[in-house]
C-alpha positions as CSV (number, residue, x, y, z in Angstrom):
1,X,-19.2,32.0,-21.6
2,X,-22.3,30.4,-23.7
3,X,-23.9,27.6,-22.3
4,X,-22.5,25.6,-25.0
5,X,-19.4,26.0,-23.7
6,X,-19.9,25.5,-19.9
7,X,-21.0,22.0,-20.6
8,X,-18.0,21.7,-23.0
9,X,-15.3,22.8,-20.4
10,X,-16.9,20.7,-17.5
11,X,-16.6,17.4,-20.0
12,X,-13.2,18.4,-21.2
13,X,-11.8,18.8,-17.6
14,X,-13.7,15.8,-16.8
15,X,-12.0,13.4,-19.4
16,X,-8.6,15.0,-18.4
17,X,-8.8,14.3,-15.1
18,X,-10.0,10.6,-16.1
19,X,-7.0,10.3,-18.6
20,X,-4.4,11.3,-15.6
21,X,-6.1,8.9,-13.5
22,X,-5.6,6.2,-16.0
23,X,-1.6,6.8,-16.8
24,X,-1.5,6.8,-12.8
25,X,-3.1,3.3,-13.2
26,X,-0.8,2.0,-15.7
27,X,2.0,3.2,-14.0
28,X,0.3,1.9,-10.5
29,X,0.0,-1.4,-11.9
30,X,3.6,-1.3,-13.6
31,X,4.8,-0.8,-10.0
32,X,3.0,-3.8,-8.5
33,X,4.6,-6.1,-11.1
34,X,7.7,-4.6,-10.1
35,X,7.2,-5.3,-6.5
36,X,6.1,-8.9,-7.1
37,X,9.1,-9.5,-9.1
38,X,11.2,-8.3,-6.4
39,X,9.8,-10.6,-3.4
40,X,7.6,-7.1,-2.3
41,X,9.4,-5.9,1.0
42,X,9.9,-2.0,0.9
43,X,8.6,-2.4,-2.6
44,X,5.2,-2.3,-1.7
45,X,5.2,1.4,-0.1
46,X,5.4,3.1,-3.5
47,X,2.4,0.7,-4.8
48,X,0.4,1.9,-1.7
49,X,1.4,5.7,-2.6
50,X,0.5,5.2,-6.1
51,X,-2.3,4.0,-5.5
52,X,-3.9,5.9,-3.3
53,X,-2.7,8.8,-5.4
54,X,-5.3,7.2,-8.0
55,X,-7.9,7.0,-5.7
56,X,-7.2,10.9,-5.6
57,X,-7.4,11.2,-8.5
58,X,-10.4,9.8,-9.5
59,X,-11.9,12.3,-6.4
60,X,-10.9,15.9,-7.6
61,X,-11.7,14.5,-11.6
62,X,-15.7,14.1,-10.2
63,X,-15.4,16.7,-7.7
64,X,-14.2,19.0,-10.4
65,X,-16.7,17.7,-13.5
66,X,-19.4,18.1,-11.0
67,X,-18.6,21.9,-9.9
68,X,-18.5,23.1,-13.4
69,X,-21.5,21.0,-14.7
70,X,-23.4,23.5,-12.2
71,X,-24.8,26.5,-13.4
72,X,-23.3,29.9,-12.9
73,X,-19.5,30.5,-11.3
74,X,-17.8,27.0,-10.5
75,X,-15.7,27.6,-7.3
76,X,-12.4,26.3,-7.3
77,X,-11.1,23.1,-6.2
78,X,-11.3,22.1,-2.9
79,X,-7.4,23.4,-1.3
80,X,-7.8,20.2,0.6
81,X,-7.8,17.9,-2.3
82,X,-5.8,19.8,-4.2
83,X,-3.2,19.5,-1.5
84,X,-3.4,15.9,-0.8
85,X,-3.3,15.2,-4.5
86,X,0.1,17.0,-4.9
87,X,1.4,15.4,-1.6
88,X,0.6,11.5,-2.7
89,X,2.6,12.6,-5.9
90,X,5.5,13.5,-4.1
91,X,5.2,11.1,-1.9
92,X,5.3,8.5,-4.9
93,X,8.2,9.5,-6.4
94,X,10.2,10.2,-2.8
95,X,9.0,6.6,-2.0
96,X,10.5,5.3,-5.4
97,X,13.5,7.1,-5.1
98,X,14.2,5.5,-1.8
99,X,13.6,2.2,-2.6
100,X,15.4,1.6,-5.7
């Protein structure tokens, strides 16, 4: 890999990251509406999921950027995120499940 391409790859994976985290806002936002509508109750546990998921989000996208902006071999993402990340999704849609 050139150095053309290391900066390319690091600003692709970058805008990904940013483009999930925005469809998890939309949806995040969707969700809130959704539990104002409904008088919020047990509505608002999915919101809280989904947004923190977000949050997440927005963490591994600069985490990651910022590894492979570095020179040489990026290490991988950090387990810990990675793991949290994947458990506030599943939370999410275990949480929506339950209170529909």
């Amino acid at each position: 890999m050139n150095a053309g391409d290391h900066g390319a790859q690091a600003e692709r994976t970058g805008l990904a990251w940013r483009r999930t985290a925005l469809a998890a806002t939309a949806c995040t936002l969707l969700l809130l509406h959704s539990a104002a509508r409904r008088g919020w109750g047990t509505t608002v546990v999915p919101v809280a999921f989904a947004g923190a998921m977000v949050i997440t989000f927005l963490a591994a996208g600069a985490f990651r950027e910022r590894a492979l902006r570095r020179p040489g071999t990026p290490k991988s993402l950090n387990p810990t995120l990675a793991v949290t990340t994947s458990a506030l999704v599943v939370a999410t849609a275990v949480a929506l499940i339950a209170v529909r």
